[in-house]
N, C-alpha and C positions, 0 to 999 in steps of 0.2 A: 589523514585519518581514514581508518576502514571504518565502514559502518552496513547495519543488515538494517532495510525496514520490509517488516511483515504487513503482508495486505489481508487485511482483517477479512472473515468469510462472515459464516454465522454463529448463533449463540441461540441459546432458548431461555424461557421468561423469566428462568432464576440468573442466569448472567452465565451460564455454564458454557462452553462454546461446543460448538459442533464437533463430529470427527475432522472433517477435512480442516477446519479452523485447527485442531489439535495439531493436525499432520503437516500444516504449514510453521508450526510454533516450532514443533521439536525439530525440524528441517534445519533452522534458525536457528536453534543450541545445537546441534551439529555442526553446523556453519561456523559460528561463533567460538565455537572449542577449537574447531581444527584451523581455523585460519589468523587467532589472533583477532578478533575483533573486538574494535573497543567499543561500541556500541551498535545498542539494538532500538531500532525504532517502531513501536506501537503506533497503529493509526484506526481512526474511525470512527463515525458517531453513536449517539443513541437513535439507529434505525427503528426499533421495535417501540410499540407504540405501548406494550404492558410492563415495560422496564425504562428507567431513566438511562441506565447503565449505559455508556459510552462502549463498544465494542473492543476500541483499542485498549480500555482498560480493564477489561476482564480479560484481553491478551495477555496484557501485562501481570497480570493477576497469576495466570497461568505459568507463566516465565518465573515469576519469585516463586509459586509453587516448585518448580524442577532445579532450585537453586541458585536460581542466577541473582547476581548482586543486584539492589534497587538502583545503585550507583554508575550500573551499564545502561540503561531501561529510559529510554524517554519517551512522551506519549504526546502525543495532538488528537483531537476528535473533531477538528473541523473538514476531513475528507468524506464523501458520497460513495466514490467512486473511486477507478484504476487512474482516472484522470485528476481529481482531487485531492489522491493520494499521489500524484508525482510532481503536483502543482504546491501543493501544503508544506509536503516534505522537503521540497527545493530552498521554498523561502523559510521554514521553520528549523531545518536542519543544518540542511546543505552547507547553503550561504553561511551561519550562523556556526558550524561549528567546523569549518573546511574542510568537508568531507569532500574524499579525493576519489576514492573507489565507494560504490553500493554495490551490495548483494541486495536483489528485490526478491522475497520469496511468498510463490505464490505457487497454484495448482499447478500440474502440467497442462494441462488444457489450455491455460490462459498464457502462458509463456509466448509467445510469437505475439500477441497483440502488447502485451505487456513492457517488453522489449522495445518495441518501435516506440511506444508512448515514454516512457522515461527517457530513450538516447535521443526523443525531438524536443523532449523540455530542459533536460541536466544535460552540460556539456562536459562528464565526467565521465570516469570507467563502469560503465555497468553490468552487473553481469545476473540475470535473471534465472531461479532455479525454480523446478514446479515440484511438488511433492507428487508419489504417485496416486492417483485418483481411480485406478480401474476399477473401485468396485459403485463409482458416485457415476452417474449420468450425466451427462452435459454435452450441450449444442455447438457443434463446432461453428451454426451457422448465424451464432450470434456473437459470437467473437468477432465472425469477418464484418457484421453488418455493424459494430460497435466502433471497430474501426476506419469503417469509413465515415460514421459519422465524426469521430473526434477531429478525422481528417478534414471534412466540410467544416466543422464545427471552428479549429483555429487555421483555417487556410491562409487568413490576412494577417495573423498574429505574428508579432516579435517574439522570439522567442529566448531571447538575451534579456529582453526586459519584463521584472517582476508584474510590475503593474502594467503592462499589455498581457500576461497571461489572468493576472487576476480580473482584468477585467473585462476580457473574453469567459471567462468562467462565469463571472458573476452575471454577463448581460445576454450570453448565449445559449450557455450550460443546464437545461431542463431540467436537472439535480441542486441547482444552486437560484434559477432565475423566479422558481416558483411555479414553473410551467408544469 
């Protein structure tokens, strides 16, 4: 099975999402149109502290907007992050529905870190697309320093097994540990 999951950006306090969040959505129903994809994966929580609203579900929200069947469209909101979105996704999806190939779509900016972290936790065909960003600002030098942490962060870690990543997340992960 082909499968796209979208990495949620932002939203504002009525649940509406951002441009770049747009620009990664419709990336994803391009995607999905032209290559036969039987599903699209939502992901992400209620970040913002004036809304309940779960991110990945106002993606999703977004996607039934531009027409896509509810029937494609699955959603999780237990990811943080680029790393909780490849760690959630693995075990909520992956595993669970044999997904053989992922499309991860996400910024251009973030692409090369994005990359590395999904082909070290999925041992499946991945292939990461960025939407373009030129007119948003973003630090290329917290991408590198993001990645080296994830790299410190599961350097001990199995990465064949569910529960050695989950629970490197849960007892390492500053976004999941409480830190």
């Amino acid at each position: 099975m082909k499968a796209i999951i979208i990495l949620s950006h932002l939203m504002d306090h009525d649940g509406k999402l951002g441009d770049e969040s747009k620009k990664r959505a419709n990336l994803a129903i391009e995607i999905f149109r032209k290559h036969n994809v039987e599903l699209i994966l939502t992901i992400g929580w209620a970040y913002r502290d004036d809304i309940d609203l779960p991110v990945g579900l106002s993606v999703r929200k977004y996607l039934l907007s531009k027409g896509i069947n509810d029937r494609f469209i699955k959603t999780d909101i237990n990811s943080r992050d680029t790393v909780g979105d490849a760690v959630f996704s693995k075990i909520n999806f992956v595993d669970i529905y044999d997904i053989e190939q992922l499309f991860v779509v996400t910024s251009d900016y973030h692409v090369a870190r994005t990359q590395q972290i999904f082909e070290s936790i999925m041992p499946i065909d991945i292939a990461v697309l960025g939407c373009d960003t030129a007119r948003f600002s973003q630090s290329k030098t917290s991408e590198v320093d993001s990645l080296a942490a994830f790299r410190k962060t599961f350097e001990h870690t199995n990465f064949q097994s569910n529960d050695c990543l989950l629970e490197t997340l849960i007892n390492s992960h500053p976004f999941y540990n409480g830190q």
